[in-house]
N, C-alpha and C positions, 0 to 999 in steps of 0.2 A: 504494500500500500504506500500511499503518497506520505504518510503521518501515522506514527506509533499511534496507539489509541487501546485502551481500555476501559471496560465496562462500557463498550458503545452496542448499538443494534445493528443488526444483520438481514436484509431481509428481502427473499425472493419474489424477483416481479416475474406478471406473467411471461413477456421476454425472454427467461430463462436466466439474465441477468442477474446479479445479487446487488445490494443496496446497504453500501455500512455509512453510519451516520453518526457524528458526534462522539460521545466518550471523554475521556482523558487524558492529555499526554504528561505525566508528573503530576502536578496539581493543578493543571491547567485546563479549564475544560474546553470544547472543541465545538464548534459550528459546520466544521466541516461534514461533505461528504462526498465519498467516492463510489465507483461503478467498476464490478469486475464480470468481464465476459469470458463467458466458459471456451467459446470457441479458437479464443486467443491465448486464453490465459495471462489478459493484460489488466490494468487498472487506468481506468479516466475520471478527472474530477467532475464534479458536476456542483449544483446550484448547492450554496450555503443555508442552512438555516438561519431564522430572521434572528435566533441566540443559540449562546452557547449552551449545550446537556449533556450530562452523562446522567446513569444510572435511569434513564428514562424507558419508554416502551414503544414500538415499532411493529403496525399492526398493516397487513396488504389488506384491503377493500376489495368489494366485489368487483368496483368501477377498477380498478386498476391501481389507482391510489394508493400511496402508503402514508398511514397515520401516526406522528409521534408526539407523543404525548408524558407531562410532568417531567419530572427527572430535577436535577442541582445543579447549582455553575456557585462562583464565587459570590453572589449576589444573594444566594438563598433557594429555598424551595421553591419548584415550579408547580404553577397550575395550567399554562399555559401549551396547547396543542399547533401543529402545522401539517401542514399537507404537501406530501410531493409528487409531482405530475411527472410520471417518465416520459410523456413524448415531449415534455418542453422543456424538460430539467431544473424545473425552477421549483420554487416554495412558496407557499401561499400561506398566514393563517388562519386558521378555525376557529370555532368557538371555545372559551376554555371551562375547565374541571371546576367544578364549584370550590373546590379548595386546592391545596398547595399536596404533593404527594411525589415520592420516591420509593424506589422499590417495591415499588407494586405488582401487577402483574395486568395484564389484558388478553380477553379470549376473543375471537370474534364467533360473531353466533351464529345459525342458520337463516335466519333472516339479515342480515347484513348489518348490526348492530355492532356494536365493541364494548363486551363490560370490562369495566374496569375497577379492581379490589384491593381495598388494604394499601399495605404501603406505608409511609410514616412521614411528618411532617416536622419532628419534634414527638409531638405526641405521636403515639401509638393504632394507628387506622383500622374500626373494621367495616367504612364504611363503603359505598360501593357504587359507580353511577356508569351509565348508557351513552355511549352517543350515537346520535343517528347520521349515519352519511347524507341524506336525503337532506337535512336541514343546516349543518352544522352544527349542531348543540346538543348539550349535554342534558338529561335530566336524574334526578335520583333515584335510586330503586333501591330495595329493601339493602340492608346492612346486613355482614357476616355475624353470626352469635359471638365469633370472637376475634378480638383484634390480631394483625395477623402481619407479618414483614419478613422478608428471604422465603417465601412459600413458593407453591408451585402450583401450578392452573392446568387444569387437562378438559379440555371438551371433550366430551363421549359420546357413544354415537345416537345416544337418542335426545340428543342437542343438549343436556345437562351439562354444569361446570362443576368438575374436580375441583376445590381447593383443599391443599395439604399440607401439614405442618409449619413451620416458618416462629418466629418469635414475638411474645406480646408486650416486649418493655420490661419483663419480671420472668418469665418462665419460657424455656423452649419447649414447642406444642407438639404433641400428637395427635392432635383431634383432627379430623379433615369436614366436608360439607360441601353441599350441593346447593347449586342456585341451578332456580327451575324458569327457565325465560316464560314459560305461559305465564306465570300467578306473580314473578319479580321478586319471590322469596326463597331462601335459604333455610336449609334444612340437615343437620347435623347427621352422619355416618358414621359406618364404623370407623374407629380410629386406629392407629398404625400400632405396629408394638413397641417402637423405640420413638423419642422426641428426634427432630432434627430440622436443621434451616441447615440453608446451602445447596440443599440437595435437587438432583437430579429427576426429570418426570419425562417416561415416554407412552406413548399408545401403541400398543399392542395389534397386531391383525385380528386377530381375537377381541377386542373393544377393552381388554383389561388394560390397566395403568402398573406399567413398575416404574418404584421406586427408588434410587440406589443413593447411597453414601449421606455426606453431608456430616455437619454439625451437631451433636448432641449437646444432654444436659452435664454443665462442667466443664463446657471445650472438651468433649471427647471426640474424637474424628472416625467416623464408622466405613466399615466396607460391609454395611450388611443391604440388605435389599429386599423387598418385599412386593408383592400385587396387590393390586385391589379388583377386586371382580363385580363391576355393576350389577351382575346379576343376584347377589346375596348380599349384597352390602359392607362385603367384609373382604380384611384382609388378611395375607398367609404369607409368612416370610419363606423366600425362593434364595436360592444359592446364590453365597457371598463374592464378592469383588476380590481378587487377589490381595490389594492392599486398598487402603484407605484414605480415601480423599471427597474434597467439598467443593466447588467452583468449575468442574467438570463439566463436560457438554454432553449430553447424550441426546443420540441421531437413531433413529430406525430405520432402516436399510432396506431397499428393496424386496430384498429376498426372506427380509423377517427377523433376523438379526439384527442387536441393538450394539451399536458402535459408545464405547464411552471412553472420553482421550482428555487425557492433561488434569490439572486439578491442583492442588495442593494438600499437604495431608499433617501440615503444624509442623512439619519442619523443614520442609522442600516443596517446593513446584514439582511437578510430575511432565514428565516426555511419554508416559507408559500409555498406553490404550489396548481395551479387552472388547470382547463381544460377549453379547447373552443369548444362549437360545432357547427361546420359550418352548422349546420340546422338550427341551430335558431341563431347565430349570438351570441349567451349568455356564459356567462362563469360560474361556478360553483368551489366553495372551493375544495379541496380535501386531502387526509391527508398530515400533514407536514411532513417533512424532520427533522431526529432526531440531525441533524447540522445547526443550520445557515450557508451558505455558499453563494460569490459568485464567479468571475475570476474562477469556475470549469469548469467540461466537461458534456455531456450528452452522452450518448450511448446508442443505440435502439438494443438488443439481439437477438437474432433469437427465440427466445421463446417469444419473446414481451415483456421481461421487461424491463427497464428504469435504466443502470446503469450511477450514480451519481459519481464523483469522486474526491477528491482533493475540490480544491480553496482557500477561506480566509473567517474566522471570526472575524478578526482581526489580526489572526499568520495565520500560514499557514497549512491547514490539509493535513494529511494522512488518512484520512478517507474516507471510498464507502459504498454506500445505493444503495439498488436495490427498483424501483418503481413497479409495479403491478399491472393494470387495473384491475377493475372489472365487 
């Protein structure tokens, strides 16, 4: 890339294209954004946002559009969204979030909505709002039972939203909960069997959600892993991660297989990546990543490969690796 960057978005237009945006280079946040084409395997800059964000959220619309929304710069907490147009490469903004929010998360829905959950402002967030592409704007819909930040968001396939674990100011959570877009309310599930923030969420071919690694209660750093199965409501812990880490990327793979690369695990950055296969519940080594890295991004190609991007080793890369099943 043009500009080290971490904790920035990543995000696939329809184009085939990928779209990284903002982040951090040291403690400096970043307006910028660049465009990487699979076919070349180059990078081009493209249109600035109107400020600088890191830790924000980057959501592709039905129209084409990519939405990014809250996040931090030197100035303080954003509430503040914008819009990017890939055929004219510029930035527009939108309507913004009722309040100020970072590390949140956004799902977008079957109808072309974007919830958007949690997060922290300062305070501790479990609150939760809409926006509509059709308007610009935002409105409020019901609040999660529990305040919630470093979680993880999974849509399912009967258009319900995962959210799972993540921290509330005072305690790392295992509870997770479902927001139901007919009725706009939230409703508590089974819960995990270990606490954890940091961690990792993929969907399964199957509709189930794993889990993997992340942050426990104490700063303890886990490689443990678990499902959860819409269909019971519950979850079952699945075979463990070789070693343990939190800031990691996990991708689902064509073929079925979940690709999970770099991290950190409280004492080092990781280079290491493994797969999981949800037939046998097992995981297996696979080649490293020619960076330690973690705080990066993952992108799934339309050719199926695994573009890696950014994050930290300690400084901050401008570095991308492409992954590759075999």
């Amino acid at each position: 890339m043009s500009v080290a960057r971490r904790y920035h978005t990543a995000s696939t237009l329809a184009n085939g294209y990928v779209l990284v945006v903002g982040g951090f280079a040291g403690a400096s946040s970043l307006n910028s954004a660049e465009l990487y084409n699979p076919s070349t395997g180059t990078w081009t800059t493209t249109g600035r946002m109107s400020i600088a964000r890191g830790y924000a959220t980057a959501s592709t619309l039905a129209n084409g559009l990519v939405l990014v929304a809250g996040g931090a710069n030197e100035t303080g907490y954003l509430n503040s969204a914008e819009l990017y147009n890939p055929s004219t490469g510029t930035w527009a903004t939108t309507g913004s979030m009722s309040i100020t929010r970072y590390q949140h998360t956004t799902s977008t829905l079957a109808n072309g909505s974007v919830l958007v959950a949690g997060g922290s402002n300062s305070a501790y967030l479990n609150s939760a709002e809409l926006y509509d592409p059709s308007t610009g704007t935002w409105a409020i819909t019901g609040s999660m039972n529990t305040a919630r930040m470093y979680h993880t968001a999974s849509t399912l396939a009967n258009g319900s939203v995962l959210v799972a674990g993540g921290y509330n100011g005072v305690t790392y959570v295992n509870s997770a909960e479902l927001y139901n877009p007919s009725t706009g309310a939230w409703t508590t599930t089974g819960s995990m069997s270990v606490t954890r923030m940091n961690h990792g969420a993929s969907t399964l071919a199957n509709g189930y959600v794993l889990v993997i690694g992340g942050v426990s209660t104490n700063g303890v750093y886990g490689n443990s892993t678990e499902l959860y199965n819409p269909s019971t409501d519950t979850w079952t812990t699945t075979g463990s991660m070789s070693i343990t880490r939190d800031y990691s990327t996990a991708s689902t793979l064509a073929n079925g297989l979940v690709l999970v690369a770099g991290g950190y695990n409280g004492a080092s950055y990781l280079n290491s990546a493994e797969l999981y296969n949800p037939s046998t519940g097992a995981w297996t080594s696979t080649a490293t990543m020619s960076t330690f890295r973690a705080y990066h991004t993952a992108s799934t190609l339309t050719n199926g490969k695994v573009l890696l991007t950014g994050g930290s080793d300690g400084g901050t890369l401008n570095s991308a690796e492409l992954y590759q099943s075999i």
